[in-house]
N, C-alpha and C positions, 0 to 999 in steps of 0.2 A: 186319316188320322196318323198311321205311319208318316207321311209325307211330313206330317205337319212337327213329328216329333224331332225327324231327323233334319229340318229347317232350321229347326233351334237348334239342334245339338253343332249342325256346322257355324253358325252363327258365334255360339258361343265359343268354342275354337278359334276362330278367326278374332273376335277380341280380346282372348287372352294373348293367340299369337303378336298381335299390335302392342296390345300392353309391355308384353314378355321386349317388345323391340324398343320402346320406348325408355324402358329403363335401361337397357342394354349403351345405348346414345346418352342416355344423359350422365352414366355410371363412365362411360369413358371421356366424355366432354367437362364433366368435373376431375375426372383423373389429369387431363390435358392440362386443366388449369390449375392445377395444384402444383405439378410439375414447374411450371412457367415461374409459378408464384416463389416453387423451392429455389429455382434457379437463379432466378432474379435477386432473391434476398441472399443467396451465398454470394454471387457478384459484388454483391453491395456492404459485404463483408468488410471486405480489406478497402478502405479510403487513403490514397497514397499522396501526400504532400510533401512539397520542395523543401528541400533541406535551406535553410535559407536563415537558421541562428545559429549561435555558436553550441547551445546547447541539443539541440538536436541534430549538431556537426558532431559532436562529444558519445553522442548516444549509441547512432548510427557507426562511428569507427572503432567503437567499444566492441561489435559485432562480432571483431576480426578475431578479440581474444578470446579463450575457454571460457565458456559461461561460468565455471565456477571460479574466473579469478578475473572478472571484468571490475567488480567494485574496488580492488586496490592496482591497476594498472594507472601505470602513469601514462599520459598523452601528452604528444608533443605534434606539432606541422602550424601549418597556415590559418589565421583566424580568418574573419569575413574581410578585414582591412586588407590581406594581402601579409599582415607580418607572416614571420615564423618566430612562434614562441610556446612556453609550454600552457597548453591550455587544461592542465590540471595535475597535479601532484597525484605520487602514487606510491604505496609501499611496498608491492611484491616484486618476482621477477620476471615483470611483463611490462615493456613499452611497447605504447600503438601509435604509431606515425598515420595521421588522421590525412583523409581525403582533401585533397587539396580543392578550397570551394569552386576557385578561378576556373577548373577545368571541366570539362564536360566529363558526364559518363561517372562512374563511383571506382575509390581505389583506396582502402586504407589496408592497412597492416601491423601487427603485433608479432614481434620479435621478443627473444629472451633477453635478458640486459645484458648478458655478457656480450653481445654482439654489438652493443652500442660503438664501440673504435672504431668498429667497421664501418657499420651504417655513416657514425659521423664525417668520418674520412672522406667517403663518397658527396655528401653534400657539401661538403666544404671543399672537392675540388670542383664538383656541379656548378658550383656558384662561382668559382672562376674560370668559367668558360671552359673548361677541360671536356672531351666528348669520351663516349662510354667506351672507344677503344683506348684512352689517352687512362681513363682511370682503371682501366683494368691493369694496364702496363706497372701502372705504376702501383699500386696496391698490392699488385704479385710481386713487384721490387721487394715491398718495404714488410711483405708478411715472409717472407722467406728472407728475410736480413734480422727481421726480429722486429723491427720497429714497429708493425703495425700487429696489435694483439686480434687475434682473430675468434677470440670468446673458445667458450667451450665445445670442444668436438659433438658435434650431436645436438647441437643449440638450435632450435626450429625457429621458421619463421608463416606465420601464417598469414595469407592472406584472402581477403572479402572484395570482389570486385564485381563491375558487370555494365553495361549499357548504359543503364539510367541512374538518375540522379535525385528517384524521389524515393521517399520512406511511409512505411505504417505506423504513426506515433504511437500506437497503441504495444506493438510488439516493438519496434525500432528496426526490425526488418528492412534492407532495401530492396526495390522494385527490383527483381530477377538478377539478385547476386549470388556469386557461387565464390566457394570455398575453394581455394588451391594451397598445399602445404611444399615448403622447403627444411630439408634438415642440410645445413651444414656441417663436411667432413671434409676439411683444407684439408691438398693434396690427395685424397683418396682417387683410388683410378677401379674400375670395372672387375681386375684382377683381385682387389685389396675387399671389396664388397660384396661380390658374387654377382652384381647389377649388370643390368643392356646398359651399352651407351646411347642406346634410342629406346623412344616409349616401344613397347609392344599393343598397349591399348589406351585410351582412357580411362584412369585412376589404377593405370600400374604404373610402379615407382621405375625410374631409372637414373642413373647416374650423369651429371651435367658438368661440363665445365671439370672433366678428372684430370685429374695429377698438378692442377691449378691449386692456388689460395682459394677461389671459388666455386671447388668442387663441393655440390650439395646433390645430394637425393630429392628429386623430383615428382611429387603426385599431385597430379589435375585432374580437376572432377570431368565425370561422365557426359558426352556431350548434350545428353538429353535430360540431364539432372533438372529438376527444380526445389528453388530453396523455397 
């Protein structure tokens, strides 16, 4: 009778044990697939499409400027035809010189308006053939003679750039762009600012181009940033 008691009693142990295993496997094979299912649908989050109108040319080079003054920046660059014209009117003090479509890779920028002389300058000798040591020569002529007004000391320029060349319509986001800032302070030199004249790190400021018209302070993002 003994015998027969404890036949049951390991019996029934051994089938909770099985039990007890059973859910154990199935509690982690749903965990597994839930996982899969969370990852797959954050994947599927972000849908990245080619920039390939002028208004999601517009949207996407708006990025460049402070969020809180993107709806009055004026935009000016290159439409889908190839012009250069302004592809929208703007009343604060922020132009964005929009990505140029022709080129591969993403590059727009939002500058302060006083800097427009400058900016202009440079494109308008670009466009005659002049190379980037020919317009710097002469730009540091013509801003150290007076001619060429160089905006206001401390006039930032931002820019949005990166690899690729598609977007998140839904944010305007581009596909792995990062942030890099320029302030401009003609003629300042290392001495005048307390700056390196080389970076010390990723997203420490240093001074570029000193004792120049195109001496600006330098900060570039972290090389491991994601935007």
């Amino acid at each position: 009778m003994k015998r027969i008691i404890v036949a049951v009693a390991l019996a029934g142990v051994l089938i909770s044990c099985n039990s007890s295993g059973k859910n154990k496997n199935e509690n982690s094979e749903t965990t597994a697939t839930e996982t899969v299912k969370d990852s797959t649908a954050t994947q599927a989050k972000t849908n990245y499409v080619a920039i390939d109108t002028e208004e999601a040319l517009i949207a996407t080079s708006l990025m460049a400027a402070p969020e809180a003054s993107r709806a009055g920046c004026k935009v000016i660059g290159y439409n889908m035809d190839g012009e250069f014209v302004t592809l929208r009117e703007g009343d604060n003090e922020f132009i964005v010189l929009a990505d140029d479509p022709k080129k591969s890779g993403f590059n727009a920028a939002c500058y302060h308006k006083s800097l427009e002389p400058f900016m202009a300058r440079g494109r308008e000798l670009r466009a005659e053939g002049k190379t980037g040591p020919e317009i710097f020569d002469i730009r540091e002529e013509e801003a150290k003679s007076g001619q060429l007004d160089m905006g206001i000391p401390g006039a930032t320029l931002h820019i949005y750039y990166g690899p690729n060349d598609r977007y998140d319509p839904e944010t305007h986001k581009v596909e792995g762009a990062k942030y890099r800032y320029v302030v401009y302070l003609p003629f300042a030199t290392a001495e005048s600012t307390g700056l390196p004249e080389n970076p010390v790190g990723p997203n420490h400021p240093w001074i570029m181009n000193p004792g120049t018209h195109r001496a600006h302070i330098m900060i570039s993002p972290l090389a491991d940033e994601k935007e």
